[in-house]
PyMOL Python script that loads the backbone (N, CA, C, O; Angstrom):
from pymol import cmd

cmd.read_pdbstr("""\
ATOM      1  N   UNK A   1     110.626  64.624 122.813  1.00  0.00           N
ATOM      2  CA  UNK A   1     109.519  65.320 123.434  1.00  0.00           C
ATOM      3  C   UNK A   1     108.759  64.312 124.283  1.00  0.00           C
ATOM      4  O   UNK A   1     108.260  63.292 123.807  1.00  0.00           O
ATOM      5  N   UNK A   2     108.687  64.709 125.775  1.00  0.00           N
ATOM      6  CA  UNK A   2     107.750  63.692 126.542  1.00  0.00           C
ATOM      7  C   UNK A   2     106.732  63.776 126.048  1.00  0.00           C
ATOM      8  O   UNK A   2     106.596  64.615 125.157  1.00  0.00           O
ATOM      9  N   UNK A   3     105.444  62.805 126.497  1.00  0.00           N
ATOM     10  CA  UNK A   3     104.402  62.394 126.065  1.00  0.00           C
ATOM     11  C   UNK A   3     103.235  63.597 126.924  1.00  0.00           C
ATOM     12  O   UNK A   3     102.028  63.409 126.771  1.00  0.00           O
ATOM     13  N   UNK A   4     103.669  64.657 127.701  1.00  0.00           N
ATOM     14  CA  UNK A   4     103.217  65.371 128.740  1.00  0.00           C
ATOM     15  C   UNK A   4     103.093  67.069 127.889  1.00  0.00           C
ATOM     16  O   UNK A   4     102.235  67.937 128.051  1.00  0.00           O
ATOM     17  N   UNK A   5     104.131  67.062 127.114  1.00  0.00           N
ATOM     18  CA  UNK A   5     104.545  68.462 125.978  1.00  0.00           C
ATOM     19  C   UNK A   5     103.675  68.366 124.792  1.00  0.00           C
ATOM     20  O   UNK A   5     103.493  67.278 124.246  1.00  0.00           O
ATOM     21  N   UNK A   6     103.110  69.490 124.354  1.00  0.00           N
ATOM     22  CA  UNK A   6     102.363  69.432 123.070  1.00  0.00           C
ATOM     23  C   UNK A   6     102.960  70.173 122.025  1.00  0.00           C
ATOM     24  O   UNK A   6     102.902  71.377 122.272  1.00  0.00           O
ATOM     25  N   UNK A   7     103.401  69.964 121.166  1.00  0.00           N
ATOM     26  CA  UNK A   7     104.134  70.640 119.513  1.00  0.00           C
ATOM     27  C   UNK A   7     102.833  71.994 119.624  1.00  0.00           C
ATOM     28  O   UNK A   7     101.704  71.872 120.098  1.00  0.00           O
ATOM     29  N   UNK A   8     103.368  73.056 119.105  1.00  0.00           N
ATOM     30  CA  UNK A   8     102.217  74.091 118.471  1.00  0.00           C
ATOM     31  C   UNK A   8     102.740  74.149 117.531  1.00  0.00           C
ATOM     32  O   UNK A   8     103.784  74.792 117.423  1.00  0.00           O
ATOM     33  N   UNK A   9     102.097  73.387 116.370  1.00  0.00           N
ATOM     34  CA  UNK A   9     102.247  73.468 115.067  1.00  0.00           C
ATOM     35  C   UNK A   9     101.690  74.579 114.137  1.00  0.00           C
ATOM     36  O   UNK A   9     100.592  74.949 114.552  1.00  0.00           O
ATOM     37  N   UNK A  10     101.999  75.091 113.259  1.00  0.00           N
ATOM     38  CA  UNK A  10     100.795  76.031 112.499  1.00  0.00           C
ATOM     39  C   UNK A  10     100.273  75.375 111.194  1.00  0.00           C
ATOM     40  O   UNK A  10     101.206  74.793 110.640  1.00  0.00           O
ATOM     41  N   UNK A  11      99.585  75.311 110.790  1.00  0.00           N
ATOM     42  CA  UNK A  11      99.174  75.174 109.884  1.00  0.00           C
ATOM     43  C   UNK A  11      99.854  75.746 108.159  1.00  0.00           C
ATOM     44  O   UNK A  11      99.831  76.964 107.983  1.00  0.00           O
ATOM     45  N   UNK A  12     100.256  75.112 107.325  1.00  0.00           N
ATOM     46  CA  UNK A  12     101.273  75.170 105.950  1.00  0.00           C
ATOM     47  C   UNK A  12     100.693  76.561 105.680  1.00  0.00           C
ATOM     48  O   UNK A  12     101.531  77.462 105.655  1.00  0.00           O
ATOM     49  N   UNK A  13      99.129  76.983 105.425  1.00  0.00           N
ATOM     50  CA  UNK A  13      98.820  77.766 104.687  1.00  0.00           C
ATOM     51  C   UNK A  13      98.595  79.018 105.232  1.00  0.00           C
ATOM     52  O   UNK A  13      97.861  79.816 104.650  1.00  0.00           O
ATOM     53  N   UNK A  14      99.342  79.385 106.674  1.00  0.00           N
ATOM     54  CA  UNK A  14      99.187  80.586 107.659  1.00  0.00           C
ATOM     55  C   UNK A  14     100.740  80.996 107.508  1.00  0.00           C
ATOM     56  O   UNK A  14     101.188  82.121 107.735  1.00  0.00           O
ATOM     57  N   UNK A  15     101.085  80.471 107.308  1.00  0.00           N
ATOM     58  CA  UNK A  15     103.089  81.090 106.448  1.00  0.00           C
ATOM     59  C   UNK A  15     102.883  81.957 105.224  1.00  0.00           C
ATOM     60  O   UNK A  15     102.895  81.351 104.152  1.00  0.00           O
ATOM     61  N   UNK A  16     102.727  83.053 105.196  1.00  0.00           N
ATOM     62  CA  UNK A  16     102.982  84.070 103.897  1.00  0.00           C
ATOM     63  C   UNK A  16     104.169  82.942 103.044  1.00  0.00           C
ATOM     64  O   UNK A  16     105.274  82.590 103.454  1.00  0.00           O
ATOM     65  N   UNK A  17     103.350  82.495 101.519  1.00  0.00           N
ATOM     66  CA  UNK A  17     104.303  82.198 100.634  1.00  0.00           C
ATOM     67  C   UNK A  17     105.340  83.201  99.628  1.00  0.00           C
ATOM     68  O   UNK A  17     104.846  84.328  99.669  1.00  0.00           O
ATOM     69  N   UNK A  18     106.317  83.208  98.936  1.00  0.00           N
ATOM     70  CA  UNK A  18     106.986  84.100  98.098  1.00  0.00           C
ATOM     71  C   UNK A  18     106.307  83.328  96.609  1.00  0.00           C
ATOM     72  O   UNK A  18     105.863  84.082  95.743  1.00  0.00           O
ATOM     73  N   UNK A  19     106.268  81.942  96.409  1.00  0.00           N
ATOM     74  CA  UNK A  19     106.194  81.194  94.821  1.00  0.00           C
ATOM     75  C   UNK A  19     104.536  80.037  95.239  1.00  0.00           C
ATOM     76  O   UNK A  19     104.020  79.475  96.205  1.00  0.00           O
ATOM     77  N   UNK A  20     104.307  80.239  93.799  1.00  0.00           N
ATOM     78  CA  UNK A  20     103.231  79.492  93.850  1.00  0.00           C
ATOM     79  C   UNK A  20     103.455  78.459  92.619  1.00  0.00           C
ATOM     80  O   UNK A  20     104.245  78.788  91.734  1.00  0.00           O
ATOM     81  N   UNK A  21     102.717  77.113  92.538  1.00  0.00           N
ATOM     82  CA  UNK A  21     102.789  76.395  91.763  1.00  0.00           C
ATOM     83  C   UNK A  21     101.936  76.960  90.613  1.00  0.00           C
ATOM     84  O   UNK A  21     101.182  77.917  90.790  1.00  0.00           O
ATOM     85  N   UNK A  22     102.045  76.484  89.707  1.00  0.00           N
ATOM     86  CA  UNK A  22     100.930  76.625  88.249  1.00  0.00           C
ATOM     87  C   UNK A  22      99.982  76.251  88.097  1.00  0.00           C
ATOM     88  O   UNK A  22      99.106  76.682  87.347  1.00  0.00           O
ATOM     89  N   UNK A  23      99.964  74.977  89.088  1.00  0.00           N
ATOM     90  CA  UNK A  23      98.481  74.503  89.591  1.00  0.00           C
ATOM     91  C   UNK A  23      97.701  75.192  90.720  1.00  0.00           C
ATOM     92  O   UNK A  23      96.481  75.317  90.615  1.00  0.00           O
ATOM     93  N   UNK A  24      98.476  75.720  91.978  1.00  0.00           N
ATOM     94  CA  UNK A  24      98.265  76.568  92.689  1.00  0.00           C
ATOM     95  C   UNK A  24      97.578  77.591  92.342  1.00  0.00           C
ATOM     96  O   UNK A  24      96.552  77.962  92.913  1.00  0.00           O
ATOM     97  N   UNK A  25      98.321  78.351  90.960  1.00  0.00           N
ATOM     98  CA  UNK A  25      98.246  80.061  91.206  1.00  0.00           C
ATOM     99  C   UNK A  25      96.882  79.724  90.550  1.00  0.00           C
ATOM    100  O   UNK A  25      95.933  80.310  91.071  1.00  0.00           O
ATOM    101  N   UNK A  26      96.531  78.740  89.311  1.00  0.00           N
ATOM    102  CA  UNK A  26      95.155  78.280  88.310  1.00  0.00           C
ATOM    103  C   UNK A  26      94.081  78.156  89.719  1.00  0.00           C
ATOM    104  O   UNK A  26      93.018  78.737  89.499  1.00  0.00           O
ATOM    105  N   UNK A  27      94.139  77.697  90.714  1.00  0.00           N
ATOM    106  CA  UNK A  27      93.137  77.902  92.409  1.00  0.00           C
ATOM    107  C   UNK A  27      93.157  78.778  92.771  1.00  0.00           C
ATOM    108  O   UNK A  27      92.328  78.745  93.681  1.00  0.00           O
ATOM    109  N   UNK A  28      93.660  79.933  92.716  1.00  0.00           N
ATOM    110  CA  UNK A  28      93.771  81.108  93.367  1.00  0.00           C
ATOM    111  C   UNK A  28      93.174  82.079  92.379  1.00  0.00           C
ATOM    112  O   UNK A  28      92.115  82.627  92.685  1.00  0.00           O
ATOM    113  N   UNK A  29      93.677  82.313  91.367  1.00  0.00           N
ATOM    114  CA  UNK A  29      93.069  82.831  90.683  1.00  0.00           C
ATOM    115  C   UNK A  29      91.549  82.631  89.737  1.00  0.00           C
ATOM    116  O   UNK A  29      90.906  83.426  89.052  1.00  0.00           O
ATOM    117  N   UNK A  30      91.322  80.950  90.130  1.00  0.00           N
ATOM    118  CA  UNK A  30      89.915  80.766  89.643  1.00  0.00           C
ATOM    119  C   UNK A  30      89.753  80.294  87.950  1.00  0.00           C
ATOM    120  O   UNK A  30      88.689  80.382  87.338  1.00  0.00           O
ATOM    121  N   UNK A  31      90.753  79.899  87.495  1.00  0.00           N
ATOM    122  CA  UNK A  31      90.883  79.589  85.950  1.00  0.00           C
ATOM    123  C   UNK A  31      91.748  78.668  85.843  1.00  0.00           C
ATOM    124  O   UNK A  31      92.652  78.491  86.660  1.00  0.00           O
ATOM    125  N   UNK A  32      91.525  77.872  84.647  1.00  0.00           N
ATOM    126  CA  UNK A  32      92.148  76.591  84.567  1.00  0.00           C
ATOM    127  C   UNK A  32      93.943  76.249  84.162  1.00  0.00           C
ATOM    128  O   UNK A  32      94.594  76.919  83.361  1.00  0.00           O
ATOM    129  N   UNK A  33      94.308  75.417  84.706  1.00  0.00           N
ATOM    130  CA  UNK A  33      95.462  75.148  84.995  1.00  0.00           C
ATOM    131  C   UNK A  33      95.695  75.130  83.000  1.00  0.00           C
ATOM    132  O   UNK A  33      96.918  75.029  82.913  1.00  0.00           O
ATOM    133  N   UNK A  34      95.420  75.153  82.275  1.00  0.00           N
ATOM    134  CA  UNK A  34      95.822  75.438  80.950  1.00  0.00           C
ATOM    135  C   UNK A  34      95.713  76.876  80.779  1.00  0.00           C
ATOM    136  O   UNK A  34      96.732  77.302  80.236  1.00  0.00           O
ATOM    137  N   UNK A  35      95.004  77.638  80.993  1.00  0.00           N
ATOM    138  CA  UNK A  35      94.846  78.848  80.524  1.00  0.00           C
ATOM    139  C   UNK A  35      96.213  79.754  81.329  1.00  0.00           C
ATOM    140  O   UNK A  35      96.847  80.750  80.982  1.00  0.00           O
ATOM    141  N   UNK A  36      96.274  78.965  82.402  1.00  0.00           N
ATOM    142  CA  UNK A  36      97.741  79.688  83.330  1.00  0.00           C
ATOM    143  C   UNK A  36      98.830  79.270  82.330  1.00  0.00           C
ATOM    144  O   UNK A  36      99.588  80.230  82.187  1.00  0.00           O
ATOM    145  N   UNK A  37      99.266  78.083  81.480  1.00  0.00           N
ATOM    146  CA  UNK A  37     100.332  77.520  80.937  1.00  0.00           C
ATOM    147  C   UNK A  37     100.144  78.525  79.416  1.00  0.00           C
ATOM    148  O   UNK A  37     100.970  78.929  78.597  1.00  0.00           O
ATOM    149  N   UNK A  38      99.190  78.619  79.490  1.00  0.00           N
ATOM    150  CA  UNK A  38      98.728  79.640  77.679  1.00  0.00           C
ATOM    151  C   UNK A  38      99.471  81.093  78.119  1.00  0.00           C
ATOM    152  O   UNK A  38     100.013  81.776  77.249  1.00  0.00           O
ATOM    153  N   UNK A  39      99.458  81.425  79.234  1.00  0.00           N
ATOM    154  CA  UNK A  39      99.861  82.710  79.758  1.00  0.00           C
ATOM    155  C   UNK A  39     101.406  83.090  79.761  1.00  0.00           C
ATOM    156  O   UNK A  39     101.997  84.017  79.207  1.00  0.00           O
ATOM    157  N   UNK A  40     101.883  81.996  80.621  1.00  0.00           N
ATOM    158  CA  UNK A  40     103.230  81.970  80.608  1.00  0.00           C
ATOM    159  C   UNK A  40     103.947  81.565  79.470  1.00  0.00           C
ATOM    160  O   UNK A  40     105.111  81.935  79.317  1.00  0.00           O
ATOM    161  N   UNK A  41     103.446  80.929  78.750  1.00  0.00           N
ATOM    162  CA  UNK A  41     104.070  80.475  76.852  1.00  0.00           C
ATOM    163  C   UNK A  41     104.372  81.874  76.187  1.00  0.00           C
ATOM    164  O   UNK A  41     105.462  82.323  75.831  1.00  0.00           O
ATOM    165  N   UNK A  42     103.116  82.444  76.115  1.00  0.00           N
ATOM    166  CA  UNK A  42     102.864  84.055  75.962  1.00  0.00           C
ATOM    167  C   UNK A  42     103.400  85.168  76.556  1.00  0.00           C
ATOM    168  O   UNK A  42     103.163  86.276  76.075  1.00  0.00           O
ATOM    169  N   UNK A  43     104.246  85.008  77.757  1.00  0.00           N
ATOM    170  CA  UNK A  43     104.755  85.961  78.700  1.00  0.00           C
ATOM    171  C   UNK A  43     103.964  87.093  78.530  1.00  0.00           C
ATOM    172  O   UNK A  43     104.128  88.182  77.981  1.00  0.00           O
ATOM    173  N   UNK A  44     102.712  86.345  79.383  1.00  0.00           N
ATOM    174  CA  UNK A  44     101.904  87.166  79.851  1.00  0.00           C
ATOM    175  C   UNK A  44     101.792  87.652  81.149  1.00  0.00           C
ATOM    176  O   UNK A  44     101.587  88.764  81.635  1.00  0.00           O
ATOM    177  N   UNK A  45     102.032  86.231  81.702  1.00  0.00           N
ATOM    178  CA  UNK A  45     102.600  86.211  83.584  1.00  0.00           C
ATOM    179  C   UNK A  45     104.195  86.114  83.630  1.00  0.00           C
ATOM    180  O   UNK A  45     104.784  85.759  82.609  1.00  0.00           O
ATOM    181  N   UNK A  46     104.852  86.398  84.704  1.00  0.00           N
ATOM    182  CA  UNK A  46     106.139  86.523  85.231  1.00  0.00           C
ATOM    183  C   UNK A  46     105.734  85.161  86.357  1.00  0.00           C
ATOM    184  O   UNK A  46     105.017  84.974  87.340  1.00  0.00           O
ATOM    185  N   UNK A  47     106.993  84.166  85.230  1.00  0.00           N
ATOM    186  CA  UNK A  47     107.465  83.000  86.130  1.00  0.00           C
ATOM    187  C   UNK A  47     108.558  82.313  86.730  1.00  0.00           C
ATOM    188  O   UNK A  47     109.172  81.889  85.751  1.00  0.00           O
ATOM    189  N   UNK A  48     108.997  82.051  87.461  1.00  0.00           N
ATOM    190  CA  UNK A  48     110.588  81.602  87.628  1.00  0.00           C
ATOM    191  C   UNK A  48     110.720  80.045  87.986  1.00  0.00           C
ATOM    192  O   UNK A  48     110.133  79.312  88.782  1.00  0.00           O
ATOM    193  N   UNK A  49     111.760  79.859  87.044  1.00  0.00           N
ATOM    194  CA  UNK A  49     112.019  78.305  87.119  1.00  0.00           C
ATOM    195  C   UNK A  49     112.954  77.808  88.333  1.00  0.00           C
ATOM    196  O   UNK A  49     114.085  78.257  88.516  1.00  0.00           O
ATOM    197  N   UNK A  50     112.355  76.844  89.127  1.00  0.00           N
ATOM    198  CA  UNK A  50     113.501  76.303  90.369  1.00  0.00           C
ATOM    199  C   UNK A  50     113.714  75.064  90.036  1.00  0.00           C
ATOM    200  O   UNK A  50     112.865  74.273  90.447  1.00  0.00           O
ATOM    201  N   UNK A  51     114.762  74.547  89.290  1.00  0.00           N
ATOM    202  CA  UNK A  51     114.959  73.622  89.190  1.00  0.00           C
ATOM    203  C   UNK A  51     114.033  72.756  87.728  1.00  0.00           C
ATOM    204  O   UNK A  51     114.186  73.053  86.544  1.00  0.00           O
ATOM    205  N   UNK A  52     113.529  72.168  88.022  1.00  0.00           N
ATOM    206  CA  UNK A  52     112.376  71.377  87.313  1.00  0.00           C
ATOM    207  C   UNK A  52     111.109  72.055  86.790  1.00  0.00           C
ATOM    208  O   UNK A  52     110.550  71.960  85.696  1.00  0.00           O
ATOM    209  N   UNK A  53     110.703  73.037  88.301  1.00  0.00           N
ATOM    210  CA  UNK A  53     109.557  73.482  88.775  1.00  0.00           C
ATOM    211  C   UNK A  53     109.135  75.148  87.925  1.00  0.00           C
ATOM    212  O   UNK A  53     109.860  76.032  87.467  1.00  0.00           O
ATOM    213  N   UNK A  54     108.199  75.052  87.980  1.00  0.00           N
ATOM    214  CA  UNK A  54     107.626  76.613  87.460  1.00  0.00           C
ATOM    215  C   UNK A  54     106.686  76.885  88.088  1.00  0.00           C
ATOM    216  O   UNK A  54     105.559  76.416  88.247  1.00  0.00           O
ATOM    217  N   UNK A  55     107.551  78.155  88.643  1.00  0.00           N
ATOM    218  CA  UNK A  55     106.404  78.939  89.829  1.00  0.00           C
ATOM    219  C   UNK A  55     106.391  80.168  89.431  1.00  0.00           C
ATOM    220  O   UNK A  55     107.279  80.621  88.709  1.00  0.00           O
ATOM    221  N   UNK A  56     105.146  81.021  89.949  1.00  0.00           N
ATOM    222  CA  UNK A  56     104.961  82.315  90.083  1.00  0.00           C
ATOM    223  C   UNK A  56     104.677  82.893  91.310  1.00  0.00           C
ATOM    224  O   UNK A  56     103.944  82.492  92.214  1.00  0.00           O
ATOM    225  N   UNK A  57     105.493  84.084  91.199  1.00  0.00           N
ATOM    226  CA  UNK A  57     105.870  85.247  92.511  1.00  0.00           C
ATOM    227  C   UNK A  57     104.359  85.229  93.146  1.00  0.00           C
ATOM    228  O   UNK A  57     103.320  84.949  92.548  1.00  0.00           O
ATOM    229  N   UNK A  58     104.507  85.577  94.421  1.00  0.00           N
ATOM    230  CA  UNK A  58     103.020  85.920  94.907  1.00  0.00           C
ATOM    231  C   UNK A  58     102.751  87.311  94.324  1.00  0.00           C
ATOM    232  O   UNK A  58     101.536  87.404  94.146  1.00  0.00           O
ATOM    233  N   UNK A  59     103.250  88.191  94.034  1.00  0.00           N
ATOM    234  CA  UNK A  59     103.201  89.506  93.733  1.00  0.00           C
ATOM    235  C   UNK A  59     102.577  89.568  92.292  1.00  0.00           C
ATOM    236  O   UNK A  59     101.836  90.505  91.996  1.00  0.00           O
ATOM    237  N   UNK A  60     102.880  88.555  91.379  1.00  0.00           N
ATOM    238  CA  UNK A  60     102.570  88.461  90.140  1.00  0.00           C
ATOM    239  C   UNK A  60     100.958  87.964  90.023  1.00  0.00           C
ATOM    240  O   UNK A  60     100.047  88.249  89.245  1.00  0.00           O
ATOM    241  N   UNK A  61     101.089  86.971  91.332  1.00  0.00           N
ATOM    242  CA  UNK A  61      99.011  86.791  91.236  1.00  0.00           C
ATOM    243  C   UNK A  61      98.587  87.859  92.066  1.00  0.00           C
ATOM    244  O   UNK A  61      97.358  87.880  92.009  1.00  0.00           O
ATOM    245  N   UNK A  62      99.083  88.914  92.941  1.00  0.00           N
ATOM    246  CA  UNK A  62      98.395  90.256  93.415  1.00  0.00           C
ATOM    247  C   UNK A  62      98.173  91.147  92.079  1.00  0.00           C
ATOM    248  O   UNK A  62      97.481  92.164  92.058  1.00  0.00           O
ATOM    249  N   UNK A  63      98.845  90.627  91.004  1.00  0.00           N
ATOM    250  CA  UNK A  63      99.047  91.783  89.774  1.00  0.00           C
ATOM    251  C   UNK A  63      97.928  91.548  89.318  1.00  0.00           C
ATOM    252  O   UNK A  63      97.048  92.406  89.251  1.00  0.00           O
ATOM    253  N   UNK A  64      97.788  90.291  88.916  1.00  0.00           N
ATOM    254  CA  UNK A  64      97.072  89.918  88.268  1.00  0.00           C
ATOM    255  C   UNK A  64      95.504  90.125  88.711  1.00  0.00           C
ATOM    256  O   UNK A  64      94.562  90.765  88.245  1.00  0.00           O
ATOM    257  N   UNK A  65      95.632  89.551  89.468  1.00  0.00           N
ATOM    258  CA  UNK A  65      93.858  89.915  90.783  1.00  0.00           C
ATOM    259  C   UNK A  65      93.544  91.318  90.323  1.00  0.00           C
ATOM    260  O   UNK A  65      92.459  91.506  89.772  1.00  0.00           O
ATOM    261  N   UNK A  66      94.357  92.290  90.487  1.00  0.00           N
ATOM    262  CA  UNK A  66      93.964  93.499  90.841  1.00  0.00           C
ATOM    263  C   UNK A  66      93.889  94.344  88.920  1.00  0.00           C
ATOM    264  O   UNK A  66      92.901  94.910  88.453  1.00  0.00           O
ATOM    265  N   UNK A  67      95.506  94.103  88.071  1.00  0.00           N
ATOM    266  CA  UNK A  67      94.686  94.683  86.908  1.00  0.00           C
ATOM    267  C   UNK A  67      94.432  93.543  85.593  1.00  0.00           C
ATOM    268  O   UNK A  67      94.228  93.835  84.415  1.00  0.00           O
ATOM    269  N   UNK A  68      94.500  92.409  86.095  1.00  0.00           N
ATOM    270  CA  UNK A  68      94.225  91.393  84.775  1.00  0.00           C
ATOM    271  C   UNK A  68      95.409  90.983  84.276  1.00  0.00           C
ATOM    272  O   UNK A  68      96.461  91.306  84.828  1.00  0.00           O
ATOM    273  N   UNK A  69      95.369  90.116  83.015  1.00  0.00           N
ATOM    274  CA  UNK A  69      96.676  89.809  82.470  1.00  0.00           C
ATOM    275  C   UNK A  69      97.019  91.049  81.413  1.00  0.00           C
ATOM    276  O   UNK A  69      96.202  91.784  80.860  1.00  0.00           O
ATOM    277  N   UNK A  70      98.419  91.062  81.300  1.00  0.00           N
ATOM    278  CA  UNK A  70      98.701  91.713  80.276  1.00  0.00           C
ATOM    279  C   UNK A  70      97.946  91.710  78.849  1.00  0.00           C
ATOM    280  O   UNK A  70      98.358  92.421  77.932  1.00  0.00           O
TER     281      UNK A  70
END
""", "prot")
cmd.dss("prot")
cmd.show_as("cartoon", "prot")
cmd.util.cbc("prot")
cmd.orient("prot")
């Protein structure tokens, strides 16, 4: 890229996500990153493992927002 061209980058958090971290979804939803791990022990939330990682669906924190945990 010449020095004359500008990148239009977007910004990470203007991309609709599908998975959220456990630390993530505990920011989004406003409660502490233990009380999210008390949840999923409990299969209270719907989580899916990638690898190492444990995430939850975006659909599962719309669930949640709207009627609470199970």
């Amino acid at each position: 890229m010449s020095t004359n061209q500008t990148a239009t980058l977007t910004p990470k958090d203007s991309v609709p996500r599908a998975m959220y971290s456990l630390k993530e979804t505990a920011q989004i939803l406003n409660v502490s990153y233990r009380a999210i791990q008390d949840w999923q022990y409990a299969n209270r939330i719907k989580t899916v493992k990638l690898g190492r990682r444990v995430m939850v669906p975006a659909a599962e924190i719309d669930r949640i927002a709207v009627e609470g945990v199970k």
